[in-house]
C-alpha positions as CSV (number, residue, x, y, z in Angstrom):
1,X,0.9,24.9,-0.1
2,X,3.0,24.5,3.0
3,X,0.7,27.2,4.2
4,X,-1.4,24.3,5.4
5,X,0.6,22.5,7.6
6,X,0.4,25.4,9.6
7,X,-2.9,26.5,9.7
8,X,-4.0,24.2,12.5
9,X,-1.5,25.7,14.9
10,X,-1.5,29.1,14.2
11,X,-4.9,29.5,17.4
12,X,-2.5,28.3,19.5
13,X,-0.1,31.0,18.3
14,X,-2.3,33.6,18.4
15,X,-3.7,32.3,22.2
16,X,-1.4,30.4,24.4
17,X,-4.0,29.0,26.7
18,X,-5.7,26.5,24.0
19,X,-2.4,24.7,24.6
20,X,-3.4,24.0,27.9
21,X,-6.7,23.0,26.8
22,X,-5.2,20.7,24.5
23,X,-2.7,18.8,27.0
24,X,-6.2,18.8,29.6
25,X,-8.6,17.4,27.4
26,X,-5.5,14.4,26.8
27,X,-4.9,14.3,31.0
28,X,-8.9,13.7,31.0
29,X,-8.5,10.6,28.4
30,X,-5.3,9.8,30.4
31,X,-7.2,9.7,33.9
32,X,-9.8,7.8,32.5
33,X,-7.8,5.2,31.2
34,X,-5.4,4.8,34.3
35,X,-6.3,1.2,34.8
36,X,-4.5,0.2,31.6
37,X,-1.2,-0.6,31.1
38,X,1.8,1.8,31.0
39,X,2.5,0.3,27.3
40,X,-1.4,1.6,26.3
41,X,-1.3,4.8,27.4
42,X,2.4,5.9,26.3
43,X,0.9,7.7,23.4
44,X,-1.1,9.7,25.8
45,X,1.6,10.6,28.2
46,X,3.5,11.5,25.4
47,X,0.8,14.0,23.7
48,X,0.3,15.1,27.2
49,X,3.8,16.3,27.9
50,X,4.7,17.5,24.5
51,X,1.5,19.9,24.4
52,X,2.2,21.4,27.9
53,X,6.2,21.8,27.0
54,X,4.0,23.8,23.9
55,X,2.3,26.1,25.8
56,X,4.9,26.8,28.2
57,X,7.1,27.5,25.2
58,X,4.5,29.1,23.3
59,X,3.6,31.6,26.5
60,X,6.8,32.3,26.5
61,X,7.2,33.1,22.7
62,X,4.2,34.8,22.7
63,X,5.7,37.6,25.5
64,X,9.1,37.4,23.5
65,X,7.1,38.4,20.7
66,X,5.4,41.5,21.7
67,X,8.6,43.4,22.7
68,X,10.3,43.0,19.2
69,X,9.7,44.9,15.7
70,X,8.9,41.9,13.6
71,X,9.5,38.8,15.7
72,X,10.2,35.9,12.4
73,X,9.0,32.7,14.2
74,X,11.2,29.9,12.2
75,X,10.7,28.0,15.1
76,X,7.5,26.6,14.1
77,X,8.8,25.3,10.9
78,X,10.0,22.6,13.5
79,X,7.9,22.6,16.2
80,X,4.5,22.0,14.4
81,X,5.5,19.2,12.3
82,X,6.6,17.7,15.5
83,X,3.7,18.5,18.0
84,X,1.5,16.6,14.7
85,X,3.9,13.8,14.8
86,X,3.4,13.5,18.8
87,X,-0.2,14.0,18.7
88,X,-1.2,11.7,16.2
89,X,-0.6,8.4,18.5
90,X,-1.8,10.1,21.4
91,X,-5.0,10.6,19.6
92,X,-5.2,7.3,18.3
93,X,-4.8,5.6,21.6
94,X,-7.8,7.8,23.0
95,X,-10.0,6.4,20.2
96,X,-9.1,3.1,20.9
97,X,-9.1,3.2,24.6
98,X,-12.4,4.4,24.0
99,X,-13.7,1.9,22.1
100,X,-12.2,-0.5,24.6
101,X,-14.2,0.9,27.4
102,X,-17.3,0.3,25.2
103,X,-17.2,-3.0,24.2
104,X,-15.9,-3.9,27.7
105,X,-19.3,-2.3,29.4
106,X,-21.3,-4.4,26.6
């Protein structure tokens, strides 16, 4: 069961990169919502920083990992729970900000 918890991070594992993609696609919803306060985009700078700390972590794993026998990755046990935890507002503050943007333009 605690299988699942990990399936969402296991592309990003597997491919590095998609971290990137990740942390871009929140510097796009960050950008776009410069004009607001510091207070409504914290979530966002957060998500933005903790995915690029990811992939610059997970690049570097991912190198580590192809010059041992059987790397064991307990790492994750921590990390994935965490980069959830850090997304989650992030996310939430891009659906709002969105919404905002919307109703403002109506």
């Amino acid at each position: 069961m605690i299988e699942l918890l990990f399936y969402p991070i296991l592309p990003f594992v597997a491919f590095p990169p998609l971290a990137f993609v990740v942390a871009g696609a929140f510097g796009w919803v960050l950008w776009r919502c410069r004009k607001a306060p510091i207070a409504g985009r914290l979530g966002i700078i957060i998500a933005v920083a903790a995915w690029l700390a990811f992939g610059i972590y997970e690049s570097y794993m991912y190198f580590w990992s192809r010059s041992v026998i059987a790397p064991i990755r307990v790492d994750l046990l921590l990390l994935a729970p965490l980069l959830y935890i850090l997304t989650i507002p992030g996310f939430i503050q891009a659906i709002l900000r969105r919404r905002l943007n919307r109703s403002d333009r109506s």
